[in-house]
Structures are given as C-alpha cells and as structure tokens.
C-alpha positions as a LaTeX table, in Angstrom:
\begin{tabular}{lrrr}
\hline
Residue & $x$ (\AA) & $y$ (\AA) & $z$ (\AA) \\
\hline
Unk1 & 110.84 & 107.79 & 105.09 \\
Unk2 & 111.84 & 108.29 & 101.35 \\
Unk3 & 112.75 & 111.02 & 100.08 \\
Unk4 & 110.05 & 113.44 & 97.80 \\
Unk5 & 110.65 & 113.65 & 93.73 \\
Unk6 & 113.74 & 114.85 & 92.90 \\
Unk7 & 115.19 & 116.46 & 89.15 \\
Unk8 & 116.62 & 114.33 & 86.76 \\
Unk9 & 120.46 & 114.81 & 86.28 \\
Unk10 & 122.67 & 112.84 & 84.46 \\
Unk11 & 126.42 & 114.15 & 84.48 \\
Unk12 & 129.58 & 113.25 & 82.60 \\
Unk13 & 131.08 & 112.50 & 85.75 \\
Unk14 & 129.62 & 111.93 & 89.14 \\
Unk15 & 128.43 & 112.32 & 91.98 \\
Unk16 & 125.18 & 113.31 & 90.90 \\
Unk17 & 123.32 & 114.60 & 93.56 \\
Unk18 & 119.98 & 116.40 & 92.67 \\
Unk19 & 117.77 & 119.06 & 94.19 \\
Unk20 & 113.94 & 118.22 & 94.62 \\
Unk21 & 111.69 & 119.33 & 91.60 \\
Unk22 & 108.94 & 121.24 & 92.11 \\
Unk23 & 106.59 & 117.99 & 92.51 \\
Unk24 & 108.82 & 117.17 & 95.20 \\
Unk25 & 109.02 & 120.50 & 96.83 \\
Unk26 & 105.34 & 120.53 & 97.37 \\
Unk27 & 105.47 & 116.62 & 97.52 \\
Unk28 & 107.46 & 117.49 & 101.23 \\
Unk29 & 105.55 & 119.99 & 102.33 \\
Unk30 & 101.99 & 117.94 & 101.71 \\
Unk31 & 104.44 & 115.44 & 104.54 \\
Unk32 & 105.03 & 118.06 & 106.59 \\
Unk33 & 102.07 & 119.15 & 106.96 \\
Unk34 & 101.05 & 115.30 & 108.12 \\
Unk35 & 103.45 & 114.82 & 110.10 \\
Unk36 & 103.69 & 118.08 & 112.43 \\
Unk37 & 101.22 & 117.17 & 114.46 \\
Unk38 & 103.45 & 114.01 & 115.92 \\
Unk39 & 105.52 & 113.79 & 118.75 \\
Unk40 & 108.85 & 113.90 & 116.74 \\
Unk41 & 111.86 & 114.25 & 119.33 \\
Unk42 & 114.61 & 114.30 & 116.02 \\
Unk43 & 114.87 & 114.36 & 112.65 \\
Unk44 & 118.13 & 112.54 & 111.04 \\
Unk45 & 118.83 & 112.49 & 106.93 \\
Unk46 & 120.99 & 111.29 & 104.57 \\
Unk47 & 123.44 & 113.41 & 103.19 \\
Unk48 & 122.30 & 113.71 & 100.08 \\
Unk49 & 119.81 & 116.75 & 99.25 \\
Unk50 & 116.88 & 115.33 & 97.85 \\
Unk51 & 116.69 & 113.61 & 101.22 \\
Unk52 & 117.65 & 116.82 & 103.30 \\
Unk53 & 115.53 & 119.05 & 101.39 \\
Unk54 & 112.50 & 116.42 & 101.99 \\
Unk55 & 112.89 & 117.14 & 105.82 \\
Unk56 & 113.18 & 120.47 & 105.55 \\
Unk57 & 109.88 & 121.83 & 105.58 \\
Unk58 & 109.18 & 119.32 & 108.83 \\
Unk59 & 111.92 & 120.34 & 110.76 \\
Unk60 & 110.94 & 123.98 & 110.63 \\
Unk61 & 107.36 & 123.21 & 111.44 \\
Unk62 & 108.90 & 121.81 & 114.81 \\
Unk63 & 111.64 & 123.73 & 115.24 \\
Unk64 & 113.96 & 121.35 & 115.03 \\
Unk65 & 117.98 & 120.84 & 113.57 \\
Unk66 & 118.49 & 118.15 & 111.22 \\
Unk67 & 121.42 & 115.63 & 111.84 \\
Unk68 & 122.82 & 114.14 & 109.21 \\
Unk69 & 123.92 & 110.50 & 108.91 \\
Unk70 & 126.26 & 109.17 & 106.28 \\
Unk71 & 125.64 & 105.54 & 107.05 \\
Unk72 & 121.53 & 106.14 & 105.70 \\
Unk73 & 122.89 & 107.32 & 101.95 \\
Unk74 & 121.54 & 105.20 & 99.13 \\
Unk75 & 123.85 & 102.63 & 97.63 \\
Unk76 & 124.38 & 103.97 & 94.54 \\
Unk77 & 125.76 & 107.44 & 96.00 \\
Unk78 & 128.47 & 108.16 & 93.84 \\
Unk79 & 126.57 & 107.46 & 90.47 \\
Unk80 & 127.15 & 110.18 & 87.62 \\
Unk81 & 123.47 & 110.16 & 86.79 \\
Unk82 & 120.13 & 110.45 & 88.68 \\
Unk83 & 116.47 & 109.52 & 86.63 \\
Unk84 & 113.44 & 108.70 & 88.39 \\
Unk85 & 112.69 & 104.87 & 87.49 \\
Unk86 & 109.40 & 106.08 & 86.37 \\
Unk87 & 111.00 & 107.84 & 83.36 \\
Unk88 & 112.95 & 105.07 & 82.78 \\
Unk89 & 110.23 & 102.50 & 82.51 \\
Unk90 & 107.85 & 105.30 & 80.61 \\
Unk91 & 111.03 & 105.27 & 77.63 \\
Unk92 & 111.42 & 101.56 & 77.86 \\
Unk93 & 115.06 & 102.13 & 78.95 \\
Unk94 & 117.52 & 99.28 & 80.00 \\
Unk95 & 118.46 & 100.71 & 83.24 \\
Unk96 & 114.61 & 100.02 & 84.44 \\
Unk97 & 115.47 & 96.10 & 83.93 \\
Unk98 & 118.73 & 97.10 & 85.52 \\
Unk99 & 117.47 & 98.55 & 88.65 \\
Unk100 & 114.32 & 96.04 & 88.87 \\
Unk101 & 116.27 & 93.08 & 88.48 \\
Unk102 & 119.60 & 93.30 & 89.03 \\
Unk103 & 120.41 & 95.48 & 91.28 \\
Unk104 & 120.00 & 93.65 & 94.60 \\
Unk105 & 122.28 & 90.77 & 92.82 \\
Unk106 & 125.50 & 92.38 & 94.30 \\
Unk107 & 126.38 & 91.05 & 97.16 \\
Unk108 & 129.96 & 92.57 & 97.27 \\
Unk109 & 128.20 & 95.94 & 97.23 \\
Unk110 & 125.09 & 94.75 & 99.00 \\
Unk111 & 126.10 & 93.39 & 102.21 \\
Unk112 & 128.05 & 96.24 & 103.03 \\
Unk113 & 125.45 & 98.40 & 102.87 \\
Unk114 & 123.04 & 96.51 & 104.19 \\
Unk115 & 125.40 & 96.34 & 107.28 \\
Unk116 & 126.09 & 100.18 & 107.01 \\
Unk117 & 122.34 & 101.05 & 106.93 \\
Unk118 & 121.56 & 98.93 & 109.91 \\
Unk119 & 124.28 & 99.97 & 111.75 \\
Unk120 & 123.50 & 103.39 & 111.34 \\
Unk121 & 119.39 & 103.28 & 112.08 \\
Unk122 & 120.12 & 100.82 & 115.33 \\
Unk123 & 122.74 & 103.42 & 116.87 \\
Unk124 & 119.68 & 106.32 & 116.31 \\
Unk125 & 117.51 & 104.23 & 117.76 \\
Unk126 & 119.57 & 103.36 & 120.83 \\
Unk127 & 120.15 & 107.11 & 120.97 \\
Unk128 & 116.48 & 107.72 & 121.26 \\
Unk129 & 114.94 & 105.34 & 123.98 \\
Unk130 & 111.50 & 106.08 & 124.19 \\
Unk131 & 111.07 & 108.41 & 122.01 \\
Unk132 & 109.87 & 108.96 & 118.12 \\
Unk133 & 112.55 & 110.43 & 115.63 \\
Unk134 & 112.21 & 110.51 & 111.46 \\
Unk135 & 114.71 & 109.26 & 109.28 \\
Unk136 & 115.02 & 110.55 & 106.13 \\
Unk137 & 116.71 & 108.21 & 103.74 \\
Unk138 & 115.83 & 106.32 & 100.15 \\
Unk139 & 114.60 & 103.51 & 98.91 \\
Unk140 & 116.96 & 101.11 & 99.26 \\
Unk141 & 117.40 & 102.19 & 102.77 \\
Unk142 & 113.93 & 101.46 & 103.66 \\
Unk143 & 114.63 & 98.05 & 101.50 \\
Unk144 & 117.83 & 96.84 & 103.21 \\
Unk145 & 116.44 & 98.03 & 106.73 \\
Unk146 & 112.28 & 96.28 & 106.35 \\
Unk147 & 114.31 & 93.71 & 104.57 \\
Unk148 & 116.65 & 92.97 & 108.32 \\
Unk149 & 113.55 & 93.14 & 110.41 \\
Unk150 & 111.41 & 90.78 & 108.36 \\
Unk151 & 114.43 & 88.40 & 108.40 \\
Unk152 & 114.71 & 88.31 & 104.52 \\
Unk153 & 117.80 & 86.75 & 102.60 \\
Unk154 & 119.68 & 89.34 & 101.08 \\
Unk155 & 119.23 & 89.05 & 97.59 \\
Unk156 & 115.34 & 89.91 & 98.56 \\
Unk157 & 116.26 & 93.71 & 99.57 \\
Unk158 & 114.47 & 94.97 & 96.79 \\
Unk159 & 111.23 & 93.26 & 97.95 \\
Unk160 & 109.08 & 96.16 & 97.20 \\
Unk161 & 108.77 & 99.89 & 95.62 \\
Unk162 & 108.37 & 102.94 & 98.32 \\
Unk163 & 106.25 & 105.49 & 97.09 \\
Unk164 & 107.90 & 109.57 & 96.94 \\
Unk165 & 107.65 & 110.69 & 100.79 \\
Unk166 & 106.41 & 107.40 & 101.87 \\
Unk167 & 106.56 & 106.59 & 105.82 \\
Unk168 & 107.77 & 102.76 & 107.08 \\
Unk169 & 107.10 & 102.62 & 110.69 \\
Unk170 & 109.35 & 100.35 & 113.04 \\
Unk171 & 108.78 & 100.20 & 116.65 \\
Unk172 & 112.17 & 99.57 & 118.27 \\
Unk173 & 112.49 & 97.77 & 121.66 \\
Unk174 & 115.51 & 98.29 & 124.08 \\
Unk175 & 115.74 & 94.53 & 124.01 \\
Unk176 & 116.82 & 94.20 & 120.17 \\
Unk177 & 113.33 & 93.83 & 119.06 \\
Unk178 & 111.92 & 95.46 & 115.38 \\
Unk179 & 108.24 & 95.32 & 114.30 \\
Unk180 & 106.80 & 96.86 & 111.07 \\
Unk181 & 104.04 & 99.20 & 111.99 \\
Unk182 & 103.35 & 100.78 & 108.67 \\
Unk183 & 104.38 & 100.29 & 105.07 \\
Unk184 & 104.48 & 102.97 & 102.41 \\
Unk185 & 102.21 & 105.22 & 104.38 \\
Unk186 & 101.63 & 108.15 & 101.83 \\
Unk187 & 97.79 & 109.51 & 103.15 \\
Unk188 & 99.35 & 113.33 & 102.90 \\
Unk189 & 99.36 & 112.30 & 98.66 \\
Unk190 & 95.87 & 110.97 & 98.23 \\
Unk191 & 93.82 & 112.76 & 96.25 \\
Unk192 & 96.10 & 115.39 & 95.73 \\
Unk193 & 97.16 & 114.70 & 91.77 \\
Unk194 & 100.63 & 114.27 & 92.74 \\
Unk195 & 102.39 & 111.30 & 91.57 \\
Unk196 & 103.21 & 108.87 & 94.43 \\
Unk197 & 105.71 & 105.99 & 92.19 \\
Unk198 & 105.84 & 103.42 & 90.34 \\
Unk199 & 102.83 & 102.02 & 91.20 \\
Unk200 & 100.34 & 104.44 & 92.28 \\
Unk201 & 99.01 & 107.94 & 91.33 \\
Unk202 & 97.81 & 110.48 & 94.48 \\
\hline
\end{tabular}
C-alpha cells in the first residue's frame, strides 16, 4: 500500500526524506482502523518515514514489529526535494510534466528498480506461504510491481496514479503465480473530507 500524505520539503542538498503531515497522520490511522480487523501475519516498509510512519498506527493495533526492506524504497530516494504532485500541478509547475511524462522514460534507472522492487516483494512473499502480510511502499512501487504482474512493457510503469494510503491486492501462489485482487482500494477515505490524490477527493 502507499504511503499517507507526507510534508513538503525541498532541501539544498538531499536526501529529503519527510515526516507525514497532519492529513497524513490521520490519513494512516483512518487505514488502520480498516485494516485491523484482517488477518495480517507481518507488516514490511520501506525505509523511508512517510512509509514507516503510515504503518505505524497498524502495527500497534496488532501488535506487531515492522521490518523494513530497502529493496521497496521509491526510485527517486536520494532526491533533495519532496512536493506532493498535487501542489505541483495546482502551481502549474514543470516538474508535474516531469513526473507525468517522463519519468518512467529511464530505463537505465528503471529497470533496476523495477528488478529491485520485484525482487524484494517475491522474497516476502516466499517468506510468507499462506499467509497475508502488508507492504508499505510508494507509488512507483505499486507501479513497477502491478506493472510485472500485468505483464506490461516497462516504459508503461507509470500506468496509473495510487491514491494516499491506497491498498493493491496480489494473491501470490507458491507456483510463481500473481493476480490483482484490488486496485487503489481507499474505502477507509470516503466520505471523510480527506484528500485521496490526484484524482479523487474522500
């Protein structure tokens, strides 16, 4: 699942690597609340803390230790500067077109993490037989990774927008198999006022 809303932070030099904003706070515990009725056996996360801090308030609801993964950090890790892409579209900035239309044009920086992300989700999931854990990661994560199962070229990664706290469901077989379940699941944000993405308002 992608992570919740996080603050805008744009440094002279990087990493930049932001907290959740208040939106997002209450964006991850409106998923918590969701989710903690599941069957969760583990919770995994990026790194990076507006991923850890979105799986925060489900992993205490359950009781449960968060692992963190390196391989499920967002391709642009290291970058100096973190904006929501909804500011940047509201202020008509170039990086929007950036992001939107170029940045899946790569393939130098693509295909290795497209090979990172899905070596890192299959080795959880052959950790995990049976069993249902939570990722959580970003959107180009959930990109590169729906992108593998539906068998899309790689310059197609960017297929589609995941909503703050959004859930992608894949049901993994021990025999290699991957099917889509769900798709920017986001029920826990409906009718709540809280902004969802680029797309849709709860």
């Amino acid at each position: 699942m992608r992570h919740a809303l996080p603050r805008r932070i744009e440094l002279a030099a990087g990493p930049a690597d932001p907290t959740l904003s208040d939106v997002g706070l209450e964006q991850a515990e409106r998923l918590a609340e969701y989710l903690a009725s599941e069957e969760i056996t583990a919770i995994y996360s990026s790194p990076l803390r507006r991923a850890t801090e979105t799986v925060a308030p489900l992993a205490g609801r359950l009781g449960l230790t968060v692992g963190i993964v390196d391989g499920v950090a967002e391709w642009d890790r290291d970058a100096s500067a973190y904006v929501p892409v909804e500011e940047l579209r509201a202020a008509r900035d170039d990086r929007f077109t950036d992001i939107t239309q170029h940045a899946w044009s790569d393939l130098a920086l693509i295909v290795p993490f497209r090979d990172r992300v899905v070596a890192a989700i299959d080795a959880l999931v052959g950790a995990h037989p049976g069993e249902r854990i939570v990722i959580g990661c970003h959107a180009g994560v959930v990109n590169v990774y729906l992108g593998e199962v539906l068998g899309l070229p790689i310059d197609r990664r960017g297929f589609h927008y995941p909503n703050y706290t959004s859930i992608h469901r894949v049901a993994a077989s021990r025999s290699g198999v991957r099917t889509i379940v769900t798709v920017n699941e986001t029920p826990h944000l409906r009718q709540t006022g809280l902004p969802m993405g680029l797309v849709q308002k709860g």
